[in-house]
C-alpha positions in Angstrom: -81.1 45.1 -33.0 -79.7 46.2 -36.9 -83.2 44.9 -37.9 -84.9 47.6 -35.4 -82.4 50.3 -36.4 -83.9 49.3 -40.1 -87.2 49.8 -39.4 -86.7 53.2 -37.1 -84.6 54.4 -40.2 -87.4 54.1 -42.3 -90.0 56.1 -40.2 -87.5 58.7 -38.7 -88.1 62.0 -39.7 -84.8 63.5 -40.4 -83.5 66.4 -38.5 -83.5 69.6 -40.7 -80.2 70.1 -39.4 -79.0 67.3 -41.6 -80.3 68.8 -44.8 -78.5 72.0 -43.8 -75.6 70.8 -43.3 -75.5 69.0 -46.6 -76.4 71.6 -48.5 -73.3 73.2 -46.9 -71.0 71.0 -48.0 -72.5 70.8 -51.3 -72.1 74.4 -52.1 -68.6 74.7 -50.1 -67.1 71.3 -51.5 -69.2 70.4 -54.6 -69.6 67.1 -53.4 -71.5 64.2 -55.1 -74.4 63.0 -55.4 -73.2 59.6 -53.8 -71.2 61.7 -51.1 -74.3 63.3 -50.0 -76.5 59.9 -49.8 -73.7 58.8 -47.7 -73.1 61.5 -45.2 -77.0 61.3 -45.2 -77.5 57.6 -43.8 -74.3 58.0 -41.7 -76.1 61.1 -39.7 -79.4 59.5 -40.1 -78.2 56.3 -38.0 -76.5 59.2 -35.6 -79.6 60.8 -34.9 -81.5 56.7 -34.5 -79.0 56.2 -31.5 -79.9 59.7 -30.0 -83.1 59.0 -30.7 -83.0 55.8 -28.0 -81.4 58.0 -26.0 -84.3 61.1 -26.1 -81.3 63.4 -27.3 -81.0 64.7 -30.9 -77.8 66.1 -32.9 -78.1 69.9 -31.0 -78.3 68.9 -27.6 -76.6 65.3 -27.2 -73.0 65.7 -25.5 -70.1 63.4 -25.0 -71.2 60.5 -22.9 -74.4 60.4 -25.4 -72.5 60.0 -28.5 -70.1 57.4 -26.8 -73.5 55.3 -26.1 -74.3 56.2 -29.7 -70.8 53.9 -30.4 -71.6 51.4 -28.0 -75.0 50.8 -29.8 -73.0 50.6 -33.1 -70.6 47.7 -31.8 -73.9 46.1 -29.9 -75.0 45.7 -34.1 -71.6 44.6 -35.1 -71.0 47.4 -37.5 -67.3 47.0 -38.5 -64.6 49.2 -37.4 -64.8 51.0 -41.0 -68.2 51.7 -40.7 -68.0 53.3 -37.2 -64.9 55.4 -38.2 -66.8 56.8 -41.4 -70.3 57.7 -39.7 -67.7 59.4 -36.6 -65.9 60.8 -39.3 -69.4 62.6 -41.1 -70.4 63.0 -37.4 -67.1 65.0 -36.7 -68.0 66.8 -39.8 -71.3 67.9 -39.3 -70.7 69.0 -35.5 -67.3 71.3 -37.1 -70.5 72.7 -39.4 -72.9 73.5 -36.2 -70.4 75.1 -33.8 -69.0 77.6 -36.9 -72.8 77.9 -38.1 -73.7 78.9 -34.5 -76.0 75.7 -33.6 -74.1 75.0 -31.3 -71.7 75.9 -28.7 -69.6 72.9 -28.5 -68.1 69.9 -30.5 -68.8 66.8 -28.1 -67.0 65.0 -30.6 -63.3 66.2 -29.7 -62.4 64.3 -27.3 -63.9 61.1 -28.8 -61.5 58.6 -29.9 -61.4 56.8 -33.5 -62.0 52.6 -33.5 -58.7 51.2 -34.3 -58.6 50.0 -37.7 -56.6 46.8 -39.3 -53.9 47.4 -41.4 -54.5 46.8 -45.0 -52.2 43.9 -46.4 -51.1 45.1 -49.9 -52.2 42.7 -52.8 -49.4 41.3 -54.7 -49.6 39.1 -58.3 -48.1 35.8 -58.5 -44.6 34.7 -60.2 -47.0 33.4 -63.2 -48.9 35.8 -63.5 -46.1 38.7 -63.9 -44.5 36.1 -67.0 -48.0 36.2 -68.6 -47.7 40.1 -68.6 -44.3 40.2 -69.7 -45.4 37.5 -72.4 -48.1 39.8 -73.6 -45.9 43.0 -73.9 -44.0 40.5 -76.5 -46.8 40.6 -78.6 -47.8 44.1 -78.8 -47.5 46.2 -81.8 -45.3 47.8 -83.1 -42.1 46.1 -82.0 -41.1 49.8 -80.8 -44.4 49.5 -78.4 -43.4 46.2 -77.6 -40.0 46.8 -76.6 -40.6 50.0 -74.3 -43.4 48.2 -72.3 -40.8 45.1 -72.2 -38.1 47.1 -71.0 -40.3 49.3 -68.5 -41.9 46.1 -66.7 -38.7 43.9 -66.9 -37.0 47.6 -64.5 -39.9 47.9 -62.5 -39.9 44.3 -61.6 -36.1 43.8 -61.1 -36.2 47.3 -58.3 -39.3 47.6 -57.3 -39.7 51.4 -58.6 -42.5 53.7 -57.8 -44.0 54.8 -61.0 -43.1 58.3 -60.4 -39.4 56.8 -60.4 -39.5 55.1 -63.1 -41.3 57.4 -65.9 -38.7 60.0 -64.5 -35.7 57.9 -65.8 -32.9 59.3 -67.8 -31.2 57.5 -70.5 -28.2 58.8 -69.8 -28.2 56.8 -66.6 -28.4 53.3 -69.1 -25.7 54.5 -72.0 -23.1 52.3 -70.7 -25.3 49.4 -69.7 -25.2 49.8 -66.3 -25.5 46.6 -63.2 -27.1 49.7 -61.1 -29.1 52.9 -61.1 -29.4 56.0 -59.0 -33.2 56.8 -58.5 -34.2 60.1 -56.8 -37.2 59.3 -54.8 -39.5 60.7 -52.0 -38.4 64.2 -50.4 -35.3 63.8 -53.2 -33.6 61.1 -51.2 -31.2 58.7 -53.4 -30.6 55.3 -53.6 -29.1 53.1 -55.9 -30.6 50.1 -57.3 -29.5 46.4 -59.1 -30.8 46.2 -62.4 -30.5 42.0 -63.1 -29.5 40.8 -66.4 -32.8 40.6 -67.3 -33.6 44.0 -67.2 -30.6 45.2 -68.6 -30.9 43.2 -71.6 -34.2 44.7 -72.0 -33.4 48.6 -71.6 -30.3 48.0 -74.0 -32.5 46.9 -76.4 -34.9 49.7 -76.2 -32.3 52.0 -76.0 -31.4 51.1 -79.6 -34.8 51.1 -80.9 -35.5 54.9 -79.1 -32.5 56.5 -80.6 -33.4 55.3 -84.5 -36.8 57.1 -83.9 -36.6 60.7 -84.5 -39.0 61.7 -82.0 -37.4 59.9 -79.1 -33.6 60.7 -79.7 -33.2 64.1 -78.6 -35.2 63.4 -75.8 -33.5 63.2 -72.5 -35.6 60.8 -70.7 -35.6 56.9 -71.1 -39.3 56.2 -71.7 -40.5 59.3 -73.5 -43.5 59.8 -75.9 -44.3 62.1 -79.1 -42.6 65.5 -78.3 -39.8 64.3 -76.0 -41.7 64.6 -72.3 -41.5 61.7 -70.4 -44.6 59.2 -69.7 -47.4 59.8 -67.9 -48.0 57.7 -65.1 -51.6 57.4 -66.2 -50.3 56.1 -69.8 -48.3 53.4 -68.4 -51.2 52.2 -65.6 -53.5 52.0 -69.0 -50.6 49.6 -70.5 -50.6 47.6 -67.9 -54.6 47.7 -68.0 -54.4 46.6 -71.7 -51.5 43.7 -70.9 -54.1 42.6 -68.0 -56.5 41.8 -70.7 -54.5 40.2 -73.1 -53.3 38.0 -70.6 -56.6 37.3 -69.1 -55.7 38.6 -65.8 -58.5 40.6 -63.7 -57.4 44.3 -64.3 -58.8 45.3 -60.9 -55.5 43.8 -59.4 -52.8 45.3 -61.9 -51.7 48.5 -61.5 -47.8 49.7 -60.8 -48.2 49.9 -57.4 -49.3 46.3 -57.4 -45.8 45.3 -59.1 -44.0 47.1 -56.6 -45.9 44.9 -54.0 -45.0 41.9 -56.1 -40.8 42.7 -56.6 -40.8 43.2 -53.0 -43.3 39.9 -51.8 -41.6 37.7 -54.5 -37.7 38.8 -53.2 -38.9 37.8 -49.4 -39.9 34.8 -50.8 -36.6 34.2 -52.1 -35.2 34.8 -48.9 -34.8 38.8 -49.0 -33.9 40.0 -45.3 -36.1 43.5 -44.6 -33.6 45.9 -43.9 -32.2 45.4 -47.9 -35.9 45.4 -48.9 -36.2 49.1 -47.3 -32.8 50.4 -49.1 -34.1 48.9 -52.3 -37.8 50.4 -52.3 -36.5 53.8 -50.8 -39.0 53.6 -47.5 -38.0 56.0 -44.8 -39.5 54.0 -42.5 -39.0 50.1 -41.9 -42.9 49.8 -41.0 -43.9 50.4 -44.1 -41.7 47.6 -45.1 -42.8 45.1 -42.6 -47.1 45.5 -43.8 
């Protein structure tokens, strides 16, 4: 069947409705080049099941389009692959009703393939002290000591990125055993720090206030002028540690050590409901994936 669909692809001629809806959303969206190609095969296979059924994209209604699905799953296109070509099929239909093509969206009342949920990827306990080793080594010690002292936090609460860049010395004067942290929709929580990471943001703490740029700055991690981070600048640290420590960069990113404080404390034993306090989620769903 997919090797039919193959073959019909390549000798279909293409509604013109397809090109007009493109350049639509070419000139409303500026979309892609590679957005384009895709919404073009996705409606191109549309219009193949049709086809099979002697309807085409302005006359097809909702019974056609669900045999349009069933010939999808009868080529064991994935649930992603069905939800994006309904998705660009959704799309273009939106396009013909306001364009006047059409009268109707036969598309509303279709319903979406369920789709598995995505298991965030977390680094190993190894592979965290091989980043921690490699911020050892950076220079200058100054560099070394504020990418120390930012992974040794995020890995001790689990901080978004946003959260942590946002830090205010203040908060670590006095060498604190906890944080507040201000988080999504400004709710507050308060966090553990661990030796570890104390240790780490005292010592930073006393390299920042000797440099004159950093001092009157109110933030813990600031750059040249006093503003904090970027979250950008400390993802292309991590980036640069992955490389040093010969770790594939595609699977390091602050997110990704969020994933690993909270996978690495279940591990330990860690019961969910003090894994949702410590990561700030509103919901204990979002916990449990």
């Amino acid at each position: 069947m997919a090797r039919k669909a193959r073959l019909a692809a390549s000798v279909i001629v293409p509604d013109p409705l397809i090109d007009g809806f493109l350049q639509a959303i070419s000139a409303m969206r500026a979309a892609s080049v590679n957005t384009l190609s895709a919404y073009r095969r996705d409606l191109l296979d549309c219009q193949i099941g049709l086809e099979i059924r002697a309807k085409t994209l302005t006359n097809c209604d909702m019974d056609d389009l669900r045999g349009v699905i069933f010939w999808w799953h009868q080529r064991d296109l994935k649930p992603r692959s069905v939800a994006r070509r309904l998705s660009a099929l959704r799309q273009f239909m939106g396009w013909a009703v306001e364009d006047g093509v059409r009268q109707d969206d036969p598309t509303t009342w279709l319903d979406n393939p369920s789709l598995p949920a995505s298991v965030p990827k977390s680094l190993s306990e190894t592979e965290i002290t091989q980043l921690l080793k490699m911020a050892t080594m950076l220079e200058p010690k100054s560099a070394s000591l504020q990418a120390l002292a930012m992974l040794e936090i995020l890995y001790a609460t689990g901080l978004r990125v946003s959260e942590l860049v946002s830090l205010l010395v203040v908060q670590f004067r006095r060498n604190p055993k906890t944080i507040l942290v201000k988080g999504k929709g400004g709710r507050e929580r308060m966090v553990p720090l661990g030796e570890t990471a104390q240790v780490a943001a005292a010592r930073w703490i006393e390299c920042r206030d000797a440099n004159p740029a950093f001092v009157q700055s109110d933030y813990m991690f600031p750059v040249c002028g006093g503003g904090p981070m970027s979250r950008h600048q400390f993802a292309s640290l991590l980036k640069k540690l992955a490389l040093a420590a010969n770790i594939d960069v595609g699977r390091v990113s602050p997110h990704k050590l969020r994933h690993s404080f909270a996978t690495h404390m279940l591990n330990r034993g860690a019961d969910l409901r003090s894994l949702q306090s410590l990561l700030g989620h509103a919901d204990i769903s979002t916990t449990q994936i």
